[in-house]
C-alpha positions in Angstrom: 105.8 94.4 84.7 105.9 90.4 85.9 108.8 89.4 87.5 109.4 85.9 86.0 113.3 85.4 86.1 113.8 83.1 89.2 113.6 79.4 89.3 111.5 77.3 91.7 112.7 75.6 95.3 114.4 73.0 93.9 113.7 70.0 96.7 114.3 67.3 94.0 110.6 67.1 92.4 110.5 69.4 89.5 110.2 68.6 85.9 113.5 70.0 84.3 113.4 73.2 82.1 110.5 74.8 83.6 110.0 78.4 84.7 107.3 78.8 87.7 105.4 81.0 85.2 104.4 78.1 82.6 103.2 75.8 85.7 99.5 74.7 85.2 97.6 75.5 87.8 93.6 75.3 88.0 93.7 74.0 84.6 95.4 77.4 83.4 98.8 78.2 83.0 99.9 80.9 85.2 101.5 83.3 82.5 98.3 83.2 80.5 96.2 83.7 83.5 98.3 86.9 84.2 98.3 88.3 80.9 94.5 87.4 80.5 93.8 89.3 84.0 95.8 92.3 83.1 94.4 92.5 79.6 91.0 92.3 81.0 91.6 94.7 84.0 92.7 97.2 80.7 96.7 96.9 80.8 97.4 96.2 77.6 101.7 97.5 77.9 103.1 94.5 79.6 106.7 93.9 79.9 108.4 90.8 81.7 111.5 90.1 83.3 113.2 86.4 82.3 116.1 84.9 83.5 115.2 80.5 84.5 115.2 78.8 81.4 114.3 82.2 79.7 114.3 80.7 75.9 110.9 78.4 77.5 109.4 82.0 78.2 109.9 83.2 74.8 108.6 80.1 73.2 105.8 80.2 74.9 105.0 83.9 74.4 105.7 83.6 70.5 103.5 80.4 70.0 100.8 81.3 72.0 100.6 85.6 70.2 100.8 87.1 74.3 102.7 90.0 72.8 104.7 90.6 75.5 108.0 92.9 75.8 110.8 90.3 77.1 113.7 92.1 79.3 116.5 89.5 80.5 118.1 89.5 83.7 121.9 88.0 83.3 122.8 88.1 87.1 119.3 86.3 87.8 120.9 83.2 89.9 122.7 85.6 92.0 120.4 89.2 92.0 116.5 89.1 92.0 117.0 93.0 92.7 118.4 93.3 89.2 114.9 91.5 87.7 113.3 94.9 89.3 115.7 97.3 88.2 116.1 95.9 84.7 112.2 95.9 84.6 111.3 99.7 85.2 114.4 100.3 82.9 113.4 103.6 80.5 109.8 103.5 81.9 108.0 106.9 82.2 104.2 105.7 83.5 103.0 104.1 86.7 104.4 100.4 86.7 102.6 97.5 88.3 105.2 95.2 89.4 103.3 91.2 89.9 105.9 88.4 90.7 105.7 85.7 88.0 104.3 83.1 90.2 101.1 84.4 91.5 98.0 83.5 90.9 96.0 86.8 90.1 92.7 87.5 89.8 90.9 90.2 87.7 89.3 92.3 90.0 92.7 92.2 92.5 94.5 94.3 89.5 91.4 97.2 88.7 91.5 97.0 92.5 95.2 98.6 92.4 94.2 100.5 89.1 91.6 102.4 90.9 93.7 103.5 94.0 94.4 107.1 93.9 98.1 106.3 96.3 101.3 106.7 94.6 102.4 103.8 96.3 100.1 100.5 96.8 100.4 96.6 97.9 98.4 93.7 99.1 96.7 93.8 102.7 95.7 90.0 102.7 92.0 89.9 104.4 91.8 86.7 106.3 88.1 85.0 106.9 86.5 86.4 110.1 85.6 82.3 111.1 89.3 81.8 111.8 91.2 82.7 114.6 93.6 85.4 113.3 90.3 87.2 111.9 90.2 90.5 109.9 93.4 92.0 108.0 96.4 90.0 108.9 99.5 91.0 106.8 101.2 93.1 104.3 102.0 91.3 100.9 104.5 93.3 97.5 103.1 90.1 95.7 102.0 92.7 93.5 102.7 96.8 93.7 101.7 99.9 92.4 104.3 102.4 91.7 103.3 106.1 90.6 106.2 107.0 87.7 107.3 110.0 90.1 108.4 107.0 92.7 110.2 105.2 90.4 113.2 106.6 91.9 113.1 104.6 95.3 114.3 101.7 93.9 118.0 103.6 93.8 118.5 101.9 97.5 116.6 98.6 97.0 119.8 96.7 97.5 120.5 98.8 101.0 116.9 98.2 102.2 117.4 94.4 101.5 121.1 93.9 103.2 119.4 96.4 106.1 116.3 94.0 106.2 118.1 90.6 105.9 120.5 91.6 108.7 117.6 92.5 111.1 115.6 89.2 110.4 117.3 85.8 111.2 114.5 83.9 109.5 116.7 85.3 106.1 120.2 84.2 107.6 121.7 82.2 104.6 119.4 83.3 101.5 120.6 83.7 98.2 120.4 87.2 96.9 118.9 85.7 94.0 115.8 84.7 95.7 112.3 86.1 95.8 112.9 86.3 99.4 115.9 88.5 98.7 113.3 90.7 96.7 110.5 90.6 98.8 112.8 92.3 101.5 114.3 95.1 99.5 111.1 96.2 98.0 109.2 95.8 101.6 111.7 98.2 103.2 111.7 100.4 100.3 107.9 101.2 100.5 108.2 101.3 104.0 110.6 104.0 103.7 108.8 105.9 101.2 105.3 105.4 102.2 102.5 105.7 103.2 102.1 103.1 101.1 98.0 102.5 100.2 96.5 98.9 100.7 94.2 97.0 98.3 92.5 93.9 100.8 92.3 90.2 98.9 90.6 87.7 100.1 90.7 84.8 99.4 94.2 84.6 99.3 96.2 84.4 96.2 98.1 81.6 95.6 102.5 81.9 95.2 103.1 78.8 93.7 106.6 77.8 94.0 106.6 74.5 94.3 105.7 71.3 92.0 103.2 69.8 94.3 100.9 73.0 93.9 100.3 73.1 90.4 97.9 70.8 88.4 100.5 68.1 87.9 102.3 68.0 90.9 98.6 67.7 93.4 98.3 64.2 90.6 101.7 63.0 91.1 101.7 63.4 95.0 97.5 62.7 95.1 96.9 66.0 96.9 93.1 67.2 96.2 
């Protein structure tokens, strides 16, 4: 399931009627990457969640024959927990959840598929020349859910107001955000854990704004 509904940071450089999913980014655009990584990691049941400029999505699914189911999220300026909800709708397997503006790699994803944990997310593995060395931090960039967990998500929205109230780095975010998200479904695993760790290194990338992708590092002569 790829989480695709929400629309970039919007800091007055973004080409109009994009979604972050159809950004180009090292000469690939990040939707096809996905779909190409999951297909070749063997997931070939992939369902995505639209909502930003969702008839771009669609477009862009039909012309280039992805094959993709397409759920939409209606409350998606206002509830990036819906986009999660909606998305495990009438599911009865184990769902990999990926937000829609990551960068994945192949062997990240058989990674997950190979983990025996009901539950599983991202430990990102930092290089042992910089300071921080070693395993630094705990990442739902993408997750692993066991179809007999499915159920946690019944209190996504309490873990996120719970979360966002104990963190004033969140004071003043949209619950429409991927922050918003990011909260609920941290505090949800939490919760419900233990929750199993697959290390990544070297990071993935979260693009979310213009200046990462292809076009934007040319516009603003980043290298």
């Amino acid at each position: 399931m790829i989480l695709a509904a929400g629309a970039p940071r919007n800091l007055g450089w973004f080409p109009s009627e994009q979604a972050k999913c159809l950004y180009q980014v090292d000469g690939e655009i990040v939707l096809s990457r996905m779909v190409r990584c999951l297909r070749e990691a063997g997931i070939q049941d992939i369902r995505i969640v639209v909502g930003y400029y969702k008839q771009n999505i669609k477009r862009f699914i039909e012309e280039h024959g992805l094959n993709l189911e397409v759920v939409y999220n209606p409350r998606w300026k206002i509830d990036a927990v819906a986009s999660l909800l909606e998305g495990i709708r009438g599911v009865d397997d184990d769902v990999l959840i990926i937000f829609g503006d990551c960068v994945i790699r192949t062997k990240v994803i058989k990674d997950f598929l190979v983990h025996q944990a009901p539950l599983v997310w991202i430990k990102l593995k930092n290089s042992p020349h910089l300071p921080l060395g070693g395993e630094v931090e705990n990442r739902v960039h993408i997750v692993k859910v066991a179809k007999e967990k499915l159920g946690i998500f019944d209190k996504t929205y309490e873990n996120m107001e719970n979360c966002m109230r104990l963190h004033d780095a969140y004071d003043g975010i949209s619950y429409g955000t991927g922050i918003a998200l990011t909260c609920g479904l941290i505090e949800t695993l939490r919760q419900n854990g233990p929750v199993g760790e697959v290390l990544v290194y070297p990071v993935m990338k979260d693009i979310d704004l213009y200046r990462q992708t292809d076009k934007g590092k040319e516009h603003w002569g980043i290298k």
